[in-house]
C-alpha positions in Angstrom: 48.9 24.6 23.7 49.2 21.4 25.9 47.3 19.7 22.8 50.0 20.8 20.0 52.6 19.5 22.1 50.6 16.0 22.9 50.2 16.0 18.8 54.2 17.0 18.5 55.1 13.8 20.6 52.7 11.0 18.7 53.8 12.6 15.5 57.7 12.2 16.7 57.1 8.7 17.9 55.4 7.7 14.9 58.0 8.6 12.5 60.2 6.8 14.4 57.9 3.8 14.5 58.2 3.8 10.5 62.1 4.0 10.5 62.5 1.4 13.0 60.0 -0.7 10.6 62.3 0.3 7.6 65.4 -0.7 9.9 66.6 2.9 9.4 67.8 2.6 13.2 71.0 5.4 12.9 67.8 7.7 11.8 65.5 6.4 14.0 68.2 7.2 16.8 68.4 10.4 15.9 64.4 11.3 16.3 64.6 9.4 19.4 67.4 11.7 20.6 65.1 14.7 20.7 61.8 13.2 22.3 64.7 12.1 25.2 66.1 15.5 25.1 62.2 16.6 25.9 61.9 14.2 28.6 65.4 15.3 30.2 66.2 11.9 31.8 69.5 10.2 32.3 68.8 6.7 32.8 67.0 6.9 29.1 69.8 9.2 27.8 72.0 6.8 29.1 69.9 3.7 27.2 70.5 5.4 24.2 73.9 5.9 24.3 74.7 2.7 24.9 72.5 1.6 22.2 74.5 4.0 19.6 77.9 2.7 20.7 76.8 -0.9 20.3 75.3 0.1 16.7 78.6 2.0 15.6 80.9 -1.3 17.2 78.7 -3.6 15.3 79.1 -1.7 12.0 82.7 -0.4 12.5 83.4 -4.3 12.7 81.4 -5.4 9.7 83.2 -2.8 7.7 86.1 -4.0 9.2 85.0 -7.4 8.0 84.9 -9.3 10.9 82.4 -12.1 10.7 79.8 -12.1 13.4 77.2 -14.7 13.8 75.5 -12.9 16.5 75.2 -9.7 14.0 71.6 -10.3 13.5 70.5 -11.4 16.4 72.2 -8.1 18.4 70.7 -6.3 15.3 67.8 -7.2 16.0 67.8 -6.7 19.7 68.8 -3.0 19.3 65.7 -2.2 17.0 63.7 -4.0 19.3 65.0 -1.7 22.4 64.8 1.2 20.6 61.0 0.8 20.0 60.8 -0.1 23.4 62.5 3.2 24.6 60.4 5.3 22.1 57.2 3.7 23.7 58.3 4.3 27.4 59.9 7.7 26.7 56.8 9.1 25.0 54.5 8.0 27.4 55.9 9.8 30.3 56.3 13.0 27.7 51.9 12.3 27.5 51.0 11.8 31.0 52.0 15.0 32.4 50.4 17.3 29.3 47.6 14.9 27.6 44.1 15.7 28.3 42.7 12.3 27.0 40.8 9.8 29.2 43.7 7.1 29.5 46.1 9.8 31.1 43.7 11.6 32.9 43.3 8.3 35.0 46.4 7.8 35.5 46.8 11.0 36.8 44.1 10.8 39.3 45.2 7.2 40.4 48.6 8.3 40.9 47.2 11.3 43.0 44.4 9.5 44.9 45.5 5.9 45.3 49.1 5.5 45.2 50.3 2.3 46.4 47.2 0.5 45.9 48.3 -2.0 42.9 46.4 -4.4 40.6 46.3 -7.3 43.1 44.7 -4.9 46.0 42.1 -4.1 43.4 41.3 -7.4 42.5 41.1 -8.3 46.4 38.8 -5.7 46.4 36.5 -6.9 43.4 36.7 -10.0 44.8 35.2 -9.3 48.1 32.8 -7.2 46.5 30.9 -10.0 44.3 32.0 -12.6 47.7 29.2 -10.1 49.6 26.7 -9.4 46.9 26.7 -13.4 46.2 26.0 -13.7 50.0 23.0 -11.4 50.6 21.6 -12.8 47.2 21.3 -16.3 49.3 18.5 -14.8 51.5 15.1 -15.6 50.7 12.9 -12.6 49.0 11.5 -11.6 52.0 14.8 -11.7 54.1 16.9 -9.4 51.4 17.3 -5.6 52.2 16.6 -4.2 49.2 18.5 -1.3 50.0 21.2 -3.1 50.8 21.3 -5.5 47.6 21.5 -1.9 45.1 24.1 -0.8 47.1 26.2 -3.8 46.8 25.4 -4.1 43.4 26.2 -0.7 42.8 30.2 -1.7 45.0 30.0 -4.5 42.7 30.3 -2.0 39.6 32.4 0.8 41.3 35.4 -2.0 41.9 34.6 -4.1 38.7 34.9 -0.4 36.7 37.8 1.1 39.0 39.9 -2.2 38.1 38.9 -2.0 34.5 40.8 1.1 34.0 43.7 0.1 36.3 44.3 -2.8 33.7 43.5 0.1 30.8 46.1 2.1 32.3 48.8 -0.7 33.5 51.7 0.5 31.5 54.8 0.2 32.2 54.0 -2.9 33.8 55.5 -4.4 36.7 56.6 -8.3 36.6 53.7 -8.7 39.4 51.2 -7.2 37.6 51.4 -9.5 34.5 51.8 -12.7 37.4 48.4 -11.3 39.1 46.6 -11.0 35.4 47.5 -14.4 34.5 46.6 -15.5 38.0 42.9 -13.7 37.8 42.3 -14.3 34.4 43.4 -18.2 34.4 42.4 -19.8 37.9 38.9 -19.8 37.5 38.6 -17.2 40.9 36.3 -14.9 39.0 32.6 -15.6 36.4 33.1 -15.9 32.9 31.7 -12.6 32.0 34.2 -10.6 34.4 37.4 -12.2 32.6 35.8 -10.9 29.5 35.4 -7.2 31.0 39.2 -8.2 32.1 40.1 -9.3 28.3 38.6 -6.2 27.1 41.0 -4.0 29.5 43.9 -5.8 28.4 43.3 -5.6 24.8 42.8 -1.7 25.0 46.0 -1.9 27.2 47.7 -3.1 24.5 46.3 -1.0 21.7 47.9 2.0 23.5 51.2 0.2 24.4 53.1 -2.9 23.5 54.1 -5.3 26.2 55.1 -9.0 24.8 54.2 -10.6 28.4 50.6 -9.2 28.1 50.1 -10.6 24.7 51.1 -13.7 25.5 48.7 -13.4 27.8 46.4 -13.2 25.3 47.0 -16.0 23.6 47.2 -18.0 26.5 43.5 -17.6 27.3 43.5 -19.6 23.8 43.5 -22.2 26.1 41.0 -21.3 28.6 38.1 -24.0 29.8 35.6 -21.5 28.8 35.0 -21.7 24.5 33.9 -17.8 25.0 36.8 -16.4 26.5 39.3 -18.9 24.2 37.9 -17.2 21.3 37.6 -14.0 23.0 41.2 -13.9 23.8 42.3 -15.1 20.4 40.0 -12.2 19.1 42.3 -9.4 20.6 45.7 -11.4 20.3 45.3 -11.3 16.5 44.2 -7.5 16.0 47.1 -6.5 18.4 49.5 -9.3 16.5 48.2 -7.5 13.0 48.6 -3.5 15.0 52.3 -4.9 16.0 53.0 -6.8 13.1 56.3 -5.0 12.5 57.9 -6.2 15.4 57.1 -10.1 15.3 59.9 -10.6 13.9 61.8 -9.3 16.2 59.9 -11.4 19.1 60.8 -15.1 19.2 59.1 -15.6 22.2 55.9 -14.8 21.1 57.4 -16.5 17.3 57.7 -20.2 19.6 54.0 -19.5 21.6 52.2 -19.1 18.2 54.1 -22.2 16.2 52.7 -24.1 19.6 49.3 -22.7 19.0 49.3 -23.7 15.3 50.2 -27.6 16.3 46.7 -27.6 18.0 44.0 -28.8 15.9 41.2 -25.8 16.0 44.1 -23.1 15.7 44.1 -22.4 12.2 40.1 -23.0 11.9 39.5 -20.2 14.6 41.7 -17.9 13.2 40.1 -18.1 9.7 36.9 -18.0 11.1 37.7 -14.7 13.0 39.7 -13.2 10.1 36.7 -13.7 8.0 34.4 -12.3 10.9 37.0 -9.4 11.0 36.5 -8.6 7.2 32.7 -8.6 7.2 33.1 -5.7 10.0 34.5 -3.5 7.3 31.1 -3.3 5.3 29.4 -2.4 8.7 
């Protein structure tokens, strides 16, 4: 049961996915209408309201044949709300009746550790590695051996609790895209714990959109470290090419990436990891 209604809402949300990529948006609307009927929410009933009276005003005046240079622009601003409804409105319709792993955490985190948000858990990983590094100083014979497993093993609980906190961030908070950027970017963590954090993100994004966390993304383009540039630009281009209906709806991220493509290994990178990405599918 709770499964054929998770599969009911992904198969609802999809077919609106394919009209608002179609620009269908007065059908698009009306699917939306029911998965908000399901969720039985004002403040999103009220969103969509006010998104079908602007779309009837803007084509009751066009048929009227007043000209409107902003028509596109508030066009495009309604298809762009309207996918990001359908993404907030079937994720709350998932996390109280899907049995997969994503909601399952969230479940448990909201039930166990309310409260305790992305920068407490970095605090946390922090202080963890700040110990281990500090009993790994002692000489051979001074280390508790004991003691150096079970940090290690504190180490891994907090470096694993956080990675599925980042899995999981959604919808985000403006502080919790100002804390990634701040962990990710200011050199406070190794190398090869930004990656675990690049990996979180990137999964973050596969199951939810979220411009600010892509951009994110292609900010660690321009990273010191040539492992997590590439690493970053890696997961900005499969979520650009998982999104790519809605770029054009995003000048934001439109300005970031003609930025990117001024620089002189841009293009060269990307080529190299399209190609890279096309010799996975004979694997």
């Amino acid at each position: 049961m709770v499964e054929r209604i998770t599969t009911e809402i992904i198969k609802l949300q999809k077919e609106i996915y394919k009209l608002l990529a179609e620009r269908r948006l007065k059908d698009a609307f009306g699917k939306l209408a029911i998965l908000v009927g399901e969720l039985q929410d004002w403040l999103s009933r009220d969103k969509l309201n006010e998104m079908e009276m602007s779309y009837k005003y803007m084509i009751q005046y066009m048929l009227d044949g007043v000209e409107d240079p902003e028509r596109k622009r508030i066009y495009d601003h309604l298809v762009l709300s309207a996918y990001t409804l359908t993404d907030r409105v079937s994720d709350r319709l998932e996390a109280s009746v899907s049995p997969s792993q994503y909601y399952g955490w969230k479940r448990y985190a909201v039930a166990s550790r309310a409260g305790i948000g992305l920068s407490s858990q970095f605090d946390m990983c922090d202080h963890a590695f700040g110990d281990l590094s500090l009993a790994s100083l002692l000489s051979e014979q001074e280390q508790d051996t004991a003691k150096i497993q079970s940090l290690r093993h504190r180490v891994e609980e907090a470096a694993g609790t956080l990675f599925m906190d980042i899995w999981t961030n959604y919808p985000a908070e403006e502080a919790d895209c100002d804390t990634l950027r701040e962990a990710l970017f200011s050199h406070r963590f190794s190398d090869t714990f930004v990656s675990l954090l690049l990996s979180a993100l990137l999964l973050n994004l596969l199951h939810r959109f979220d411009e600010q966390k892509l951009l994110l993304l292609l900010d660690g383009y321009r990273h010191t470290s040539p492992e997590i540039q590439l690493r970053s630009l890696c997961g900005a281009l499969i979520v650009l090419y998982v999104y790519r209906e809605r770029l054009p709806l995003l000048k934001n991220l439109q300005s970031r990436i003609d930025a990117l493509s001024e620089e002189p290994k841009f293009k060269a990178d990307v080529r190299t990891i399209f190609l890279q990405f096309i010799k996975t599918q004979d694997t």
